[in-house]
KOLNU-602168 format. One line per 2 residues: their letters; for each residue y, x, z of C-alpha. Coordinates in steps of 0.25 Angstrom, whole numbers, always signed. Each point is the difference from the previous one (the first is absolute). Layout:
<pts>
A> Y:X:Z | ... .
</pts>
This chain:
<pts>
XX> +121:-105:+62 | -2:+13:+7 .
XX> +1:+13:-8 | -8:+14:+3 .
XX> +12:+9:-5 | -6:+15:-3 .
XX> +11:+10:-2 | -5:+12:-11 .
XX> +6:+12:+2 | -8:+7:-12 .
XX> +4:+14:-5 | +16:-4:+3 .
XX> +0:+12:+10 | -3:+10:-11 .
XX> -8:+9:+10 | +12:+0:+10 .
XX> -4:-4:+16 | +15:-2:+3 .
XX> +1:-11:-11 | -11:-7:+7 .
XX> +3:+0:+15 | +13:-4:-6 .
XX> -4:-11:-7 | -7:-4:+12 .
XX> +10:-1:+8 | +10:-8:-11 .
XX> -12:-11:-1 | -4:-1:+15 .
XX> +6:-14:+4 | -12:-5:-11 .
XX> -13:+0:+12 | -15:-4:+0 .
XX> +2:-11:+8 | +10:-8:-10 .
XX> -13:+5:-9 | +6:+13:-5 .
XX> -8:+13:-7 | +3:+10:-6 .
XX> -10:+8:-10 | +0:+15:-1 .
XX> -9:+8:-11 | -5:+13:+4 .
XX> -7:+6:-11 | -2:+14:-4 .
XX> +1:+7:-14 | -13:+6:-2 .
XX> -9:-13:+3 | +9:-9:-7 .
XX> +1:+8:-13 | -7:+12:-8 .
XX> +11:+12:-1 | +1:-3:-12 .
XX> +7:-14:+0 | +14:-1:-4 .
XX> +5:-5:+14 | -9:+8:+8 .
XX> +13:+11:+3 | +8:-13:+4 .
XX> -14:-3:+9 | +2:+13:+8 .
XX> +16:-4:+3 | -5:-11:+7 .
XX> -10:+3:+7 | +1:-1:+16 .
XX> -9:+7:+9 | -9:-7:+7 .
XX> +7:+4:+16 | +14:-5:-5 .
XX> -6:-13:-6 | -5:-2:+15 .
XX> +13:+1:+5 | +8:-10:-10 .
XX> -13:-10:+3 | +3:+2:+14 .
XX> +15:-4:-1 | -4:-11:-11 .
XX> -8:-6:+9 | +10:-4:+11 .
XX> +7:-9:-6 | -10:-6:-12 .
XX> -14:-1:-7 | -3:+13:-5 .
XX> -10:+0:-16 | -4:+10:-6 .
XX> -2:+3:-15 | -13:+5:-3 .
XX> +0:+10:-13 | -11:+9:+4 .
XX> -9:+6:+11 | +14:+5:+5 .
XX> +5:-13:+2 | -13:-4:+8 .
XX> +2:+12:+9 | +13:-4:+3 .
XX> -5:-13:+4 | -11:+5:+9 .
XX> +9:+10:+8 | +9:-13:+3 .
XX> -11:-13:+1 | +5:-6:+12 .
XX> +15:+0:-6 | -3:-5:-14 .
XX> +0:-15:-3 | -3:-1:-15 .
XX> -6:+7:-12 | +5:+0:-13 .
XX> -7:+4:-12 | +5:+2:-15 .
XX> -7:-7:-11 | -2:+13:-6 .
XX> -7:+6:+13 | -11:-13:+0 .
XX> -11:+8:-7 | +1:+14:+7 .
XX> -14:-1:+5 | +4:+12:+10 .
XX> +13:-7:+6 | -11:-14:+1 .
XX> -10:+8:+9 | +10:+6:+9 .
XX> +7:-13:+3 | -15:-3:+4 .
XX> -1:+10:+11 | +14:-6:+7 .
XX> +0:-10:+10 | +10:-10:-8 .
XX> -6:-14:+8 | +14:-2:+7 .
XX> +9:+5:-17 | +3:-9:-10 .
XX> -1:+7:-14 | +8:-4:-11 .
XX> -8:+3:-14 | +10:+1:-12 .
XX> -4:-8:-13 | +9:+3:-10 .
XX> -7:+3:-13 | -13:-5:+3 .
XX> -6:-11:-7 | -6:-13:+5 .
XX> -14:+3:+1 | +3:+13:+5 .
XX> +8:-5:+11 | -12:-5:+5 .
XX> -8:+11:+0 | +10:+7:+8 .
XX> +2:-9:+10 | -16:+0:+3 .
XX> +1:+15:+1 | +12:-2:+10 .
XX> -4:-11:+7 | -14:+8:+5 .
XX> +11:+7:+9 | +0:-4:+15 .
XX> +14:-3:+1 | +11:-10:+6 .
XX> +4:-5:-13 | +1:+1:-15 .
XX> +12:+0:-6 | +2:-2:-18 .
XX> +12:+6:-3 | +8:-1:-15 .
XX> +10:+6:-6 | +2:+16:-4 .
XX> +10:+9:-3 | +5:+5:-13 .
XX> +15:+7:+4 | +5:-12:+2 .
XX> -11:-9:-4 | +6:-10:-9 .
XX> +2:-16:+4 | -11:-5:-11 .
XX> -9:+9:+7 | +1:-4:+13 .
XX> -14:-8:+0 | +5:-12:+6 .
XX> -8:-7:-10 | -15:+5:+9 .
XX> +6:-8:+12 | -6:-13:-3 .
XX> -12:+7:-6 | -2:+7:+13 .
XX> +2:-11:+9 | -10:-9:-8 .
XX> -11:+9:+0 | -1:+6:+12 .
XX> +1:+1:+16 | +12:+11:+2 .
XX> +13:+1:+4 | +9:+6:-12 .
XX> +9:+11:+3 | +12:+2:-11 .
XX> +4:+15:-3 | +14:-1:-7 .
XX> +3:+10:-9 | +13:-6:-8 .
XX> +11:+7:-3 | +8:+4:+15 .
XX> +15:-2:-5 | -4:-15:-5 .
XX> +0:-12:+3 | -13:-2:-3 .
XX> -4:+10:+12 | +3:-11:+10 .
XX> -3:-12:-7 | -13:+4:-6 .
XX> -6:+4:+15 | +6:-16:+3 .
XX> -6:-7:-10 | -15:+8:+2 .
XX> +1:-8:+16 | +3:-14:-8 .
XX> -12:+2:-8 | -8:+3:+13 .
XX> -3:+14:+1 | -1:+4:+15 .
XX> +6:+14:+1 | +10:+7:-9 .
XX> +0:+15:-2 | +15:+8:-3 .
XX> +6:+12:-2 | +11:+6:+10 .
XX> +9:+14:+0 | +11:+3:+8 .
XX> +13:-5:-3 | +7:+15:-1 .
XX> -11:+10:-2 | -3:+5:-14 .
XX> -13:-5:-5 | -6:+6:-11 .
XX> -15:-8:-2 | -1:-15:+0 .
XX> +12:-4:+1 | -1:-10:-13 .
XX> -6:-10:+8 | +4:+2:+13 .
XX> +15:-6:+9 | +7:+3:+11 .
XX> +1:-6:+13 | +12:-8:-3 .
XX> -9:-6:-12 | -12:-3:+8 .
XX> +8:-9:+9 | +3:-10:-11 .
XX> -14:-2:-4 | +4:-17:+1 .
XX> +7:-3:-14 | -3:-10:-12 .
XX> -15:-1:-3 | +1:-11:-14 .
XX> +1:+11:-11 | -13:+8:+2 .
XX> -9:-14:-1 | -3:+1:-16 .
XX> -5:+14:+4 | -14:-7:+5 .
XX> -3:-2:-15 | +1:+15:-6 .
XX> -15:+7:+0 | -9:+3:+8 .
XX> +0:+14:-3 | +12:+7:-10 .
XX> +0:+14:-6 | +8:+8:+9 .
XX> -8:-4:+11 | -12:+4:-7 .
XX> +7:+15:-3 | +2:+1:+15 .
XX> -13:-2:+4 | -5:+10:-13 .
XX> +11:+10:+4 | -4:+0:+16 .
XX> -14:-1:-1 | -8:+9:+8 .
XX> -11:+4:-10 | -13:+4:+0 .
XX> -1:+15:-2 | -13:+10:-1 .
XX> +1:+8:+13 | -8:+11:-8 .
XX> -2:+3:-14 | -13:-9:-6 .
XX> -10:+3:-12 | -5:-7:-10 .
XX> -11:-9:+2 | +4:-2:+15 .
XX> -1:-10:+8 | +12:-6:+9 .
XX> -2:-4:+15 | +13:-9:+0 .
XX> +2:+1:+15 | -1:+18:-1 .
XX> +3:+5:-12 | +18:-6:+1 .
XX> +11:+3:+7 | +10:-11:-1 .
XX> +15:+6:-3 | +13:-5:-9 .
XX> -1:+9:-13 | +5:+0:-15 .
XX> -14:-2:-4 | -3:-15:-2 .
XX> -15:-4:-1 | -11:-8:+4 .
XX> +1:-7:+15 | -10:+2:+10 .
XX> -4:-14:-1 | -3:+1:-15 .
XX> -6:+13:+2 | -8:-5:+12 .
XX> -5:-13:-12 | -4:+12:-11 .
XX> -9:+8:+11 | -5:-14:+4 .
XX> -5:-4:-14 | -6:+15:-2 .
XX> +11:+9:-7 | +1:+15:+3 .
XX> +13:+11:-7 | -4:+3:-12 .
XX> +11:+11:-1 | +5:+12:+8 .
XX> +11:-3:+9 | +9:+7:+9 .
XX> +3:-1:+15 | +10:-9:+2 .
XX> -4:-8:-13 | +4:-16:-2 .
XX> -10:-4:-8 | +1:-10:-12 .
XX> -13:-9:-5 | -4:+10:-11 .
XX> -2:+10:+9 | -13:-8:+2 .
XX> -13:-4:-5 | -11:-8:+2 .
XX> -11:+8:+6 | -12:+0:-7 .
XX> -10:-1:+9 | -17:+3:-2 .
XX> -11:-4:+7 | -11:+12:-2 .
XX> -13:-1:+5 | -9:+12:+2 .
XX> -13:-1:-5 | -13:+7:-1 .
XX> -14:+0:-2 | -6:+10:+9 .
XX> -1:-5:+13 | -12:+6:+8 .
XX> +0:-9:+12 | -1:-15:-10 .
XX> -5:+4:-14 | +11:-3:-12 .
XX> +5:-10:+11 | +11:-3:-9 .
XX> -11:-7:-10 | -6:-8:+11 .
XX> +1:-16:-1 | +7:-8:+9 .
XX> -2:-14:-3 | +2:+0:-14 .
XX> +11:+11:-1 | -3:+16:+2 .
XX> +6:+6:+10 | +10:+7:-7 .
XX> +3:-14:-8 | +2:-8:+13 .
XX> +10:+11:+4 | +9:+0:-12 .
XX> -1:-15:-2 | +6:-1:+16 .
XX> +11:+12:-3 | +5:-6:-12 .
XX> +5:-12:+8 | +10:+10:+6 .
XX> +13:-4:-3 | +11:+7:-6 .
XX> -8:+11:-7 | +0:+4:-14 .
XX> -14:+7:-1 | -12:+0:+5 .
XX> -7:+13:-1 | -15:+3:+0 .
XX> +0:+16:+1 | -14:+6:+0 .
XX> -3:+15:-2 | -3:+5:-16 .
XX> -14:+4:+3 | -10:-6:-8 .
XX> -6:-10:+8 | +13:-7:+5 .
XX> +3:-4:-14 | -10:-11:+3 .
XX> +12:-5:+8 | +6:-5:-12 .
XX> -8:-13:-3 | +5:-5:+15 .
XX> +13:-1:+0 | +3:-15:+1 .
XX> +9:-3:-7 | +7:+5:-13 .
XX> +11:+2:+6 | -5:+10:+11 .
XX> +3:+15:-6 | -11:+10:+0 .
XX> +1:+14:+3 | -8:+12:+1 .
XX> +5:+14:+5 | -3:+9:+10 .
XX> -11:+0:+8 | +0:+6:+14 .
XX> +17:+0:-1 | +4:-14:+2 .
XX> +14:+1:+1 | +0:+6:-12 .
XX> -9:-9:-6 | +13:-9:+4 .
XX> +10:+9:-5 | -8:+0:-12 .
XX> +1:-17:-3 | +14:+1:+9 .
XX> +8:+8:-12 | -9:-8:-11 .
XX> +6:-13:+5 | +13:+5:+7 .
XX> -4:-6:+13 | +10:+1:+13 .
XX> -9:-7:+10 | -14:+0:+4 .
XX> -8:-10:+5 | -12:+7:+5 .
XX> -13:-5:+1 | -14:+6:-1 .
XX> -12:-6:-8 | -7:-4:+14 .
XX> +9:-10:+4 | -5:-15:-8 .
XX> +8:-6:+11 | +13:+7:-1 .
XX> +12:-11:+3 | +9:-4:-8 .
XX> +9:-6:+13 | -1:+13:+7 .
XX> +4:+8:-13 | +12:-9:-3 .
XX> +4:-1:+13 | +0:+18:+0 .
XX> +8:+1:-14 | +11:-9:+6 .
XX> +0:+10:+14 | -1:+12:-7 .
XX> +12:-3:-11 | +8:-4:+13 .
XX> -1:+12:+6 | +1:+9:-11 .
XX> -12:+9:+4 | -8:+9:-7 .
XX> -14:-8:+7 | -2:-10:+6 .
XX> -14:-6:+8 | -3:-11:+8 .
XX> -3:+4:+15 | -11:-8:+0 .
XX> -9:-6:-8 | -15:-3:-4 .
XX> -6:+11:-7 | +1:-2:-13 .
XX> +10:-13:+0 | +13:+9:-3 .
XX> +5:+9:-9 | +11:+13:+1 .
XX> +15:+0:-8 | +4:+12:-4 .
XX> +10:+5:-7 | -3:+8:-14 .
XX> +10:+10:+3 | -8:+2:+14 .
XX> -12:+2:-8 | +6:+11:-8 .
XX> +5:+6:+12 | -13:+2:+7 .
XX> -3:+8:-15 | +9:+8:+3 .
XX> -5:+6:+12 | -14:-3:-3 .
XX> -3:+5:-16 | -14:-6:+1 .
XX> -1:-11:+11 | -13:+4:+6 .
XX> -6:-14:+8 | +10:-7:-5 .
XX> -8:-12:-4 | +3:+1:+18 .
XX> +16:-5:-5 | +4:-4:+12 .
XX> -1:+14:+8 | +8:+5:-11 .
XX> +13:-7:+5 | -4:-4:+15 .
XX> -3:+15:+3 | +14:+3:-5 .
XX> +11:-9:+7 | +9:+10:+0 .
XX> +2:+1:-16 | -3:-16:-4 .
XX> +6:-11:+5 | -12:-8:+6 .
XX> +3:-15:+4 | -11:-7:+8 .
XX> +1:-15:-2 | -5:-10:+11 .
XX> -8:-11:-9 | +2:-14:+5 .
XX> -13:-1:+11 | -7:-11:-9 .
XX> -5:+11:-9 | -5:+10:+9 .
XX> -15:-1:+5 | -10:+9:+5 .
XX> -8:-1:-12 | -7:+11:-8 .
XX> +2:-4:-17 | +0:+12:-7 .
XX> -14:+3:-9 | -7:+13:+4 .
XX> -14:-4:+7 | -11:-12:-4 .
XX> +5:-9:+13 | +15:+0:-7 .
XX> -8:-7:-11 | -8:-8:+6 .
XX> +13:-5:+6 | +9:-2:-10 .
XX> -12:-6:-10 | -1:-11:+14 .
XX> +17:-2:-4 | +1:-1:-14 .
XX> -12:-10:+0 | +8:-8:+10 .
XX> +12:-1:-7 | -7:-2:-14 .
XX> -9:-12:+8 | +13:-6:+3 .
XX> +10:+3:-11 | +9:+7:+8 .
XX> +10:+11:-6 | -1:+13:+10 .
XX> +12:+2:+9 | -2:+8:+11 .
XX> +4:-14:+9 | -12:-6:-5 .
XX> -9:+13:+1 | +4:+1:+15 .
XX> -4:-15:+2 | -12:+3:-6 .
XX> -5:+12:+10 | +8:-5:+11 .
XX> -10:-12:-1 | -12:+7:-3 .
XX> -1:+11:+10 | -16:+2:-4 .
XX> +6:+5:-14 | +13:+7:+3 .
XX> -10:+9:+9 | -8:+5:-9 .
XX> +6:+13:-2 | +7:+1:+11 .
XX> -6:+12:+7 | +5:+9:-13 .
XX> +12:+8:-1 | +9:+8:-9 .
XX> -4:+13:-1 | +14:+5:+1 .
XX> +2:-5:+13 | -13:+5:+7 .
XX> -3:+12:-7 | +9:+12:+7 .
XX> -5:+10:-8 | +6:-9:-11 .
XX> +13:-1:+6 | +0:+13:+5 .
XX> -1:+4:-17 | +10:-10:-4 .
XX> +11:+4:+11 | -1:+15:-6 .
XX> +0:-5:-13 | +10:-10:-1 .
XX> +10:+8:+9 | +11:+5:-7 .
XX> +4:+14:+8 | +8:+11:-1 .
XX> -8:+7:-11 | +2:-12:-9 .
XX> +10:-1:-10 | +6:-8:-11 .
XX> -4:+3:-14 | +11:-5:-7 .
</pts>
């Protein structure tokens, strides 16, 4: 059986360039052809760690610059394989500079989930590297989850590495025990990093026995024979000591049985796991964009991972608590975020009297759009916001539902008529929708919640859709903003021009809606034709005891082109009228003049 033999150097040079061209020169004999490499690991102290962690002085004695680390790869390279020990975007500009000499790629298991260090390995062309992806600390299931990541990569290989070091690391937590698991489970080769103690026995034997079991490469520490080394050299031997890698191989077989996982190996991966911190400080009642919002670095603060921040954002969490820039942040630091459905309503249209009223099969217009919002998912109100004149009240005896919560504020202000049932109810997010849209969609909503707690932004609209199938997220705290700048919100029932006319102080996020939902279709309630059609619909699907999805609706006017016509020579007035415009660019702007109340 034919063993890949990788010989680590680590941090045994302390910093010192002599002790490496050295050493390289002690262990030359070893070469690529008898399936020799050797693993360097170039990192630097301020991508690896915050200033502030206990070993980041220790991180600036060893650093290397990146010309010298050209020059050792270069020597490296004549007589064996050369890896390289990703920790960082350092360590991936080390490996660009010197593609064409390096064979393999190594990455710790407390580097898997650095999101940055993932995206840069993208940008190499590593088709013709094998990457080796450490999994010491990791559970089963979680194993997985990395492999898929990994395994997206275009490269020559995908090596599954076990074992860690803990100075030395001791013989019970080896992890020979993962071996057969490995082996069972999956398609990979199995590298073995040995970490036991150098002056041992143990350091020889343990490597040996790893082979027996099966594993494919093995992975061990070297320093020179006479020069002082002051790092790693718990678990590293000399040159003499590497050549008597053959000995007795019977007493490490009752290790296979110790567990899976054991405590010290677990502290390891807690000790050296690049967390994810707050690249800027974060308000209350923020949402996270997991992908923007971190920088991945070592750090005495322990927190949440990405991966069960990423699952929070996912199942609609936001802060709840002020935090500073570089943050960990721990499960109380968030909260569900309460999230409103509010519907603007009135009774004063001039175009379609009190269309709001109208009957549309057996619903009014205004019922048929609550009924269809509160199939929304994931909210925890539904809103019908109306002005407090006197005869809007009327509103009240068509809200549905019990449930739907009625509200009466100011009149030509909308956004502060939200504001208003916003504090009431202590809303974070707003689904917004206007009392003209019976067919607003539930899919198209759900589907804009879920992008917009993803990207964190302070609104988010589809791109594209039929007028009046989709709604707008925005975030409370945007609302309040446009207040501030705005102290009464003139046209603001016009929402949108609010944000879109002012990219430069919200975060906007334009979502592209699967093309199944998107039509040419006019289904908003402003003329007698937009009636007519939507009574030819709702009859439709009562005749035929169908539920309104906007699936079925589209089905339904795809195959009746004869009804889908009838209002389609009218258009929103919003986007034909350029006086209108023209007033609502000036008014919705925020320019110079403009400034914060608060």
């Amino acid at each position: 059986m034919h063993i890949y033999n990788i010989l680590e150097v680590a941090n045994t040079h302390g910093g010192d360039l002599k002790y490496i061209y050295s050493l390289l020169d002690e262990f030359k004999e070893f070469n690529k052809k008898e399936g020799f490499g050797i693993k360097f690991q170039p990192f630097k102290y301020n991508k690896i760690a915050i200033k502030e962690f206990r070993l980041y002085e220790t991180y600036k004695e060893l650093y290397i610059d990146e010309k010298q680390w050209n020059k050792i790869i270069d020597k490296a390279y004549k007589t064996k394989d050369v890896w390289i020990d990703i920790f960082d975007e350092y360590g991936i500009l080390i490996v660009q500079e010197n593609l064409d000499k390096i064979f393999g790629i190594k990455l710790q298991t407390s580097i898997l989930d650095n999101i940055k260090v993932f995206d840069l390995l993208k940008t190499l062309n590593l088709s013709d590297k094998k990457i080796i992806i450490n999994i010491a600390g990791r559970e089963k299931k979680d194993i997985n989850r990395v492999i898929g990541q990994y395994s997206t990569l275009d490269t020559k290989e995908l090596l599954l590495e076990i074992g860690f070091q803990s100075y030395p690391t001791k013989l019970g937590d080896s992890g020979l025990s993962k071996i057969r698991y490995l082996q069972e489970n999956y398609d990979y080769k199995i590298v073995f990093a040995d970490h036991s103690d150098g002056g041992s026995k143990h350091a020889i034997q343990l490597p040996l026995m790893a082979s027996v079991l099966g594993v494919d490469y093995i992975e061990k520490h070297i320093m020179h024979s006479k020069l002082e080394t002051k790092y790693d050299y718990f678990s590293s031997i000399t040159y003499e000591k590497y050549k008597e890698l053959i000995k007795e191989q019977n007493i490490y077989l009752p290790l296979l049985s110790s567990d899976f996982i054991n405590s010290a190996e677990l502290q390891y991966l807690f000790d050296g796991y690049q967390v994810p911190l707050l690249k800027k400080e974060s308000q209350p009642f923020k949402l996270l964009d997991y992908k923007k919002d971190f920088i991945f670095r070592r750090s005495d603060s322990k927190g949440l991972n990405i991966n069960q921040i990423k699952k929070l954002i996912e199942n609609y969490y936001i802060l709840c608590a002020k935090k500073d820039k570089n943050a960990a942040l721990k499960k109380e630091d968030f909260k569900k975020a309460n999230i409103a459905v509010i519907i603007a309503c009135r009774l004063k249209s001039s175009r379609l009297s009190r269309k709001a009223l109208l009957k549309i099969g057996k619903l009014t217009s205004i019922e048929l759009c609550i009924r269809n919002a509160l199939k929304i998912r994931d909210i925890n109100h539904v809103v019908l916001a109306t002005s407090n004149n006197y005869q809007d009240q009327e509103l009240s005896n068509y809200t549905y539902n019990d449930s739907v919560v009625f509200h009466q504020g100011e009149p030509n202000d909308v956004i502060s008529r939200y504001l208003d049932i916003i504090e009431k109810l202590k809303i974070d997010v707003v689904v917004r929708v206007t009392g003209d849209m019976p067919y607003v969609s539930s899919d198209i909503s759900d589907y804009l919640l879920k992008k917009h707690f993803e990207s964190g932004a302070d609104y988010t609209v589809a791109s594209e859709f039929s007028v009046g199938t989709s709604v707008e997220i925005i975030n409370s705290s945007a609302l309040k903003k446009v207040k501030e700048y705005f102290p009464y919100a003139e046209y603001s029932e016009y929402m949108t021009w609010y944000f879109q006319n002012n990219s430069e102080y919200f975060d906007l996020n334009y979502v592209d809606i699967p093309k199944k939902w998107i039509r040419k279709y006019r289904l908003t309630l402003d003329y007698q034709e937009d009636l007519e059609l939507f009574n030819c619909i709702e009859n439709y699907f009562i005749d035929n005891n169908i539920d309104y999805s906007i699936e079925e609706l589209y089905k339904f006017l795809d195959l009746n082109p004869d009804i889908s016509s009838l209002n389609r020579h009218l258009s929103q007035k919003y986007e034909t009228d350029l006086e209108l415009i023209k007033l609502l660019d000036s008014k919705t702007k925020i320019k110079e003049y403009n400034t914060p109340t608060n």
